[in-house]
C-alpha positions in Angstrom: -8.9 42.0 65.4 -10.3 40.1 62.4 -12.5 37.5 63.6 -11.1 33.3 63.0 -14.4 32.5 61.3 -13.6 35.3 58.4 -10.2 34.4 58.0 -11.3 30.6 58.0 -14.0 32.0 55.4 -11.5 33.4 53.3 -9.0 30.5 53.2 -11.3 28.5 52.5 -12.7 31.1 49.4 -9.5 31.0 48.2 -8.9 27.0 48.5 -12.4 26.8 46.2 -10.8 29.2 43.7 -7.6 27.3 43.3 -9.3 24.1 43.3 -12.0 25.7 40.5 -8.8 26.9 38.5 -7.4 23.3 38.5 -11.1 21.9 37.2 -11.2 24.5 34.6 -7.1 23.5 33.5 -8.1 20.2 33.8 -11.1 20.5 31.4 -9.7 22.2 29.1 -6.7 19.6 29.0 -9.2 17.0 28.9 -11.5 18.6 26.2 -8.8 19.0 24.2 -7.9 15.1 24.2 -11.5 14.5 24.3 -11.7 16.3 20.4 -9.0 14.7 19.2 -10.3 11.1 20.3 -14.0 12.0 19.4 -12.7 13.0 16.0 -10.5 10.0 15.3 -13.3 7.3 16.3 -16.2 9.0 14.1 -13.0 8.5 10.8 -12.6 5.3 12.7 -16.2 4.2 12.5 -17.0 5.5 9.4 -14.2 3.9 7.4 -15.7 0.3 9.5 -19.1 0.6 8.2 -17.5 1.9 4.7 -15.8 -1.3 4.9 -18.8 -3.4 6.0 -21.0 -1.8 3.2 -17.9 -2.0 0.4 -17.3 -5.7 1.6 -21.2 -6.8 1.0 -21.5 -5.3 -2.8 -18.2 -7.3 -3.2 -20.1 -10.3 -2.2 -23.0 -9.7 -3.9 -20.8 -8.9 -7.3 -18.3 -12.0 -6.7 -19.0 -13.9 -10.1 -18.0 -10.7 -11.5 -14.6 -10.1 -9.8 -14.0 -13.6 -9.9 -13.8 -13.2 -13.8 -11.9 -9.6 -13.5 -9.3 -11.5 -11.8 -8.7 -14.4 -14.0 -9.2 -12.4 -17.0 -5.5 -12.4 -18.0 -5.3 -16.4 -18.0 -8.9 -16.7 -20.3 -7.1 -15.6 -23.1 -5.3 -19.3 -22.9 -8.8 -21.3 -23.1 -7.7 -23.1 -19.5 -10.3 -23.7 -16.8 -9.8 -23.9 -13.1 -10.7 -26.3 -10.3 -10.5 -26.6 -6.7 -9.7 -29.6 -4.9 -10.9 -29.2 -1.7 -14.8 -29.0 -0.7 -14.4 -25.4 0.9 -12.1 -24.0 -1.5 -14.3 -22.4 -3.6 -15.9 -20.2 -1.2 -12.1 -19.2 0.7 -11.4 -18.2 -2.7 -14.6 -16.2 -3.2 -14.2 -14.6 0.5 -10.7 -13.7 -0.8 -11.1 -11.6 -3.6 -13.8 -9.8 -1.9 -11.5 -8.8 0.4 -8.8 -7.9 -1.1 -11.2 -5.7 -3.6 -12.6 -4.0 -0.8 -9.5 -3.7 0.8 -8.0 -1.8 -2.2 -10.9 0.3 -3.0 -11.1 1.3 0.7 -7.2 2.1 0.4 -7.8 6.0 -1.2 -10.5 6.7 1.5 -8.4 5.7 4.3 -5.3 8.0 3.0 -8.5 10.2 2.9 -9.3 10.4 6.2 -5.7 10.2 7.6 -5.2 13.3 5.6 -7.5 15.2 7.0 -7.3 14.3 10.1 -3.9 15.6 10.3 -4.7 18.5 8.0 -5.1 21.1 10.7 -1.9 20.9 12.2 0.2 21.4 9.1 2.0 24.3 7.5 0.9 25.3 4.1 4.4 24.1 2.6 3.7 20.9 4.1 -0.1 20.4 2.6 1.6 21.0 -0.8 4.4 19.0 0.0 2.0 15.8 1.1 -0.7 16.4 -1.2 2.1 16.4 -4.4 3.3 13.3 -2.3 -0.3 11.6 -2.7 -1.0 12.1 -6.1 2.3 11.0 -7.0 1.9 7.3 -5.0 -1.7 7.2 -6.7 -0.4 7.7 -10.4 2.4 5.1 -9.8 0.4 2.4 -8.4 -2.3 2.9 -10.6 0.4 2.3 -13.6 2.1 -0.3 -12.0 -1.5 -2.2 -11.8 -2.2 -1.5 -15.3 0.9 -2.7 -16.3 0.6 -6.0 -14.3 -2.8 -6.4 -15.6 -2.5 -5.9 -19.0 1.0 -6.8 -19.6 2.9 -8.9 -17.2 0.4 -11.4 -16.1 -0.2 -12.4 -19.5 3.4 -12.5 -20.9 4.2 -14.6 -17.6 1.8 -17.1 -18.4 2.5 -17.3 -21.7 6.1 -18.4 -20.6 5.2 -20.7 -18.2 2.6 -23.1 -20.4 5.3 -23.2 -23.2 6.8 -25.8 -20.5 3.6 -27.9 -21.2 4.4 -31.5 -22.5 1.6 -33.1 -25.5 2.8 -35.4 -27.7 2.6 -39.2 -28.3 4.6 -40.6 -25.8 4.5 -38.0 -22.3 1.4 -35.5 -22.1 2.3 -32.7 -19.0 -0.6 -30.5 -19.5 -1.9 -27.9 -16.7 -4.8 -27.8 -14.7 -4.9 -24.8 -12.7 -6.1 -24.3 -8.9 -8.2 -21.0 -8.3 -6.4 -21.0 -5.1 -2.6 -20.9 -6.6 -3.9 -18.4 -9.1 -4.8 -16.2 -6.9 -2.2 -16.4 -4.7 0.6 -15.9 -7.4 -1.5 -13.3 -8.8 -1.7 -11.4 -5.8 1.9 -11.8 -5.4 2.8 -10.6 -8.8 0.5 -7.4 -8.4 2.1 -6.5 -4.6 5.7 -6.9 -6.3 5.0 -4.9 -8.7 2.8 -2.3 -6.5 6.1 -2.1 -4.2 8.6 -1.7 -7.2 6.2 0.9 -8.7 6.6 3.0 -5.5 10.7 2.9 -5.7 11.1 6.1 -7.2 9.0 7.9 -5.0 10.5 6.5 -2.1 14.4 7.0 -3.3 13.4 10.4 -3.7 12.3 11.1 -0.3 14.8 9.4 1.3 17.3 11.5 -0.9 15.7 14.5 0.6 15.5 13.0 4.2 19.3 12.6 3.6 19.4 8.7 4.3 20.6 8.2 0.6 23.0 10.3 -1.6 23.9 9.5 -5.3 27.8 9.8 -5.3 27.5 6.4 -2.8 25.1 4.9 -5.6 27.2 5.8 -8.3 30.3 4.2 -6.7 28.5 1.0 -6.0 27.0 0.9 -9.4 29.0 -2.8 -10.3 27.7 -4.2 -7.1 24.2 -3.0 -7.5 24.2 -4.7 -11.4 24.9 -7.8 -9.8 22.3 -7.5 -7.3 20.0 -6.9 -9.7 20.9 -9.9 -12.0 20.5 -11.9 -8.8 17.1 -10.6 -8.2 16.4 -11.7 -12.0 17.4 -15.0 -11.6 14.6 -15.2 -8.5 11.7 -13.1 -9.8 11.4 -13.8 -12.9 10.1 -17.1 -15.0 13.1 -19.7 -15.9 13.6 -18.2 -19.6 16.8 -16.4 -20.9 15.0 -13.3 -22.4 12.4 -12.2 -19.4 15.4 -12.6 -17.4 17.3 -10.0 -19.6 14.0 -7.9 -19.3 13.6 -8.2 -15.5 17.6 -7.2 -15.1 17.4 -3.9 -18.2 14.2 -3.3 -16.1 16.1 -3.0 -12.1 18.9 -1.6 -14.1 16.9 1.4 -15.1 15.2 1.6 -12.0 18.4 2.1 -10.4 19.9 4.7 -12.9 16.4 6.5 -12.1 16.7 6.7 -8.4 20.4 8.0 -8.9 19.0 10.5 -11.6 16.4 12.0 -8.8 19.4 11.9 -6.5 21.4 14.1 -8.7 18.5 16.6 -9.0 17.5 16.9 -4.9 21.5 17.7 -4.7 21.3 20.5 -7.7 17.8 21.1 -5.2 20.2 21.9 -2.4 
């Protein structure tokens, strides 16, 4: 006969076993979400106090953005003004934002890359990092391009609607706060139009777009783009033309890099 207080010994041995097995399952589990948060808010905080740090120099270098971003429209010996008593500073706030929004844009891919680094395939790290560079090279041309060429030639359009002579005088005098908003607008437009290409072309891989359906609705997709024209561009005959040859090539492009993930296939 084995006595109850052994058996109750044992059961109760085996109880603290099972429940110990549990704790140990249960810490891994939670050690393994515990890494994975831990890791994500240290790249969390760090791109916040990058921010905070990127965001002060900003401040403390605002005369000197101020005249990066009005640059283009110097050229036209205008002067701006503000109109309201706070304006000035919104304005100032503004562009060190958006600067230290854009500069903190590469680290941020940065740190979402590595972050998810570990769990892909080597295919797949070639495959993003081509995808990366790609985006980088096109956005930096498409804010070259707005910078050094677009911005200027719009503005040249638009003041040769100014009015001086004897009898009516229509001359401008520019807001900081419109200027930078229709600058801004212009560069995102651009920015977004820049990253077409890349974007057709993954989505022709993905399979959500195929060429043969592009090429069919080729007369349909000129008119869109005469449409689009007509509301982007200034109100002149020729950089309407240019904005419409401009989509119209974009288009032929994306059906181009349609053709070759198919030939791909």
């Amino acid at each position: 006969m084995i006595p109850y207080t052994t058996l109750s010994s044992e059961k109760c041995l085996s109880k603290g076993a099972t429940n110990l097995c549990k704790d140990k399952n249960l810490q891994r589990r939670d050690s393994f979400f515990y890494y994975h948060w831990l890791e994500a808010r240290n790249r969390v905080s760090y791109l916040a106090t990058s921010l905070a740090i990127t965001l002060c120099m900003c401040y403390a270098y605002s005369l000197e953005l101020i005249f990066v971003y009005v640059k283009p429209f110097l050229s036209f010996e205008k002067s701006f003004i503000f109109t309201e008593l706070t304006e000035a500073l919104y304005i100032t706030l503004k562009i060190c934002v958006i600067t230290s929004l854009c500069l903190m844009f590469p680290l941020l891919c940065y740190q979402f890359w590595c972050f998810l680094l570990p769990s892909l395939y080597n295919l797949e790290r070639q495959k993003c990092s081509i995808f990366l560079l790609t985006s980088t090279l096109l956005s930096a041309m498409a804010l070259l391009s707005v910078y050094s060429l677009i911005l200027p030639e719009i503005a040249t359009i638009l003041l040769g609607f100014e009015i001086k002579n004897q009898i009516l005088i229509i001359q401008l005098e520019a807001r900081i706060d419109s200027y930078i908003n229709w600058s801004s607008k212009v560069f995102l437009a651009v920015l977004l139009c820049g990253q077409l290409p890349l974007i057709s072309y993954v989505a022709f891989r993905v399979g959500l777009l195929a060429p043969n359906l592009l090429t069919k609705k080729r007369k349909p997709l000129l008119a869109l783009s005469l449409l689009m024209a007509a509301f982007l561009s200034p109100p002149d005959l020729i950089a309407q033309w240019l904005v419409t040859i401009f989509i119209s090539c974009w288009i032929e492009t994306i059906i181009w890099l349609g053709m070759i993930c198919n030939r791909k296939r």
